[in-house]
N, C-alpha and C positions, 0 to 999 in steps of 0.2 A: 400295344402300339409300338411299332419299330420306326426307325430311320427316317424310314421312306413316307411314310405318310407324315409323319411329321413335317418334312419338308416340302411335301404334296399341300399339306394343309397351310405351311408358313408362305408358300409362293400364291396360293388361292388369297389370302391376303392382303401381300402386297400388291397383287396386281388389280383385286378392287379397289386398294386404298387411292392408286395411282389413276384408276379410271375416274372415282369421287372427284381429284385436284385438278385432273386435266377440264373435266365436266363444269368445276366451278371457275377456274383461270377462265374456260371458255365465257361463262354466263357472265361474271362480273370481273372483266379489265382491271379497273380501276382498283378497286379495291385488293385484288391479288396481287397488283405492283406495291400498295401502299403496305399489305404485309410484308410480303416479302424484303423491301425497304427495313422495316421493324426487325426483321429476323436479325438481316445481315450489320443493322448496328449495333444491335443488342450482341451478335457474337463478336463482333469491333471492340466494342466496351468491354468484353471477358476476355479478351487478348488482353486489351492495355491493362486491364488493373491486375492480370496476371505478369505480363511484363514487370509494369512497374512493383508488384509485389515483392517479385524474384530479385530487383537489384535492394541488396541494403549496406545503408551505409556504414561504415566502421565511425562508430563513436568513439571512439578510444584511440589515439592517436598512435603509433608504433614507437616506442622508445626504448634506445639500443639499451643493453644492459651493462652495466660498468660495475667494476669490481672497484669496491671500497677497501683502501688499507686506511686502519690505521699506525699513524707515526708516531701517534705519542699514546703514552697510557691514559685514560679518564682519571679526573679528578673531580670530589665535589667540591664546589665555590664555596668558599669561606662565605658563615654567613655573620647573624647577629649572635652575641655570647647569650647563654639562658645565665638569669639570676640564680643566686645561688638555693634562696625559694623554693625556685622551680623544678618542680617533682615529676621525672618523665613519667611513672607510675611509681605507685602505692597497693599496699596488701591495706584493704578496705576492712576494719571492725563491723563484727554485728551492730555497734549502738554507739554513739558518741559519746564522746568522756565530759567533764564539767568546763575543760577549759577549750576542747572544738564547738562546743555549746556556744559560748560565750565568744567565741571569734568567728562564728561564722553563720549562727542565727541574730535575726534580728525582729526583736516584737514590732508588730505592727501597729500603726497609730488607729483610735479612734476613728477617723478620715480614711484611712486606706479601708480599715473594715466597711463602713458605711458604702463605699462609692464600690466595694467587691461588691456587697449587699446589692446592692439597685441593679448591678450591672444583670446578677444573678435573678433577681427580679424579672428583671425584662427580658431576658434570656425564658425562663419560664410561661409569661405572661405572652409571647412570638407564640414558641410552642400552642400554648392554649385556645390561641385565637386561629392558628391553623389549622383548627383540629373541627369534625365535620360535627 
């Protein structure tokens, strides 16, 4: 198949397709104006929303760029003094000694164990009851 029939075959075509339109504009008036109406707003509509697509707007407003000096050197603000206590760190032992025992555990009362108990409890007994 060369060139020529090809375009032999694409003109045989379109020249029926256009006898089809003129044939039906002829038969039904009405209804050809009311398409064609349809066509040309429907390509109305894909202009504007390509229009309006293509403008956008600059969110970000333009501002010049200014060069910062500084005049004075930084300094940090004097704040609160640490106690003398207070330890910025520490090299941590495997195990504590009898007297970090003693200052910084504290046994638990009867009352605290009971109310961990219950809480524990029902922490359990949620579980259980959510279970299929």
């Amino acid at each position: 198949m060369d060139f020529s029939e090809l375009k032999g075959k694409a003109t045989e075509f379109f020249s029926n397709l256009k006898t089809k339109i003129s044939d039906f504009v002829a038969e039904n008036k009405i209804l050809s104006i009311i398409i064609s109406a349809m066509a040309v707003l429907i390509i109305l509509c894909i202009i504007l929303i390509a229009i309006v697509a293509g403008k956008k707007k600059n969110k970000v407003p333009d501002i010049p760029a200014m060069a910062l000096e500084i005049s004075t050197p930084q300094v940090i603000p004097n704040g609160p003094e640490l106690p003398r206590s207070y330890n910025l760190y520490r090299e941590s032992e495997e195990e504590w000694s009898e007297e970090d025992g003693r200052q910084w555990f504290t046994t638990p009362t009867e009352k605290e164990i009971s109310s961990l108990s219950t809480a524990n409890e029902n922490m359990v007994n949620d579980i259980i009851e959510a279970a299929p």
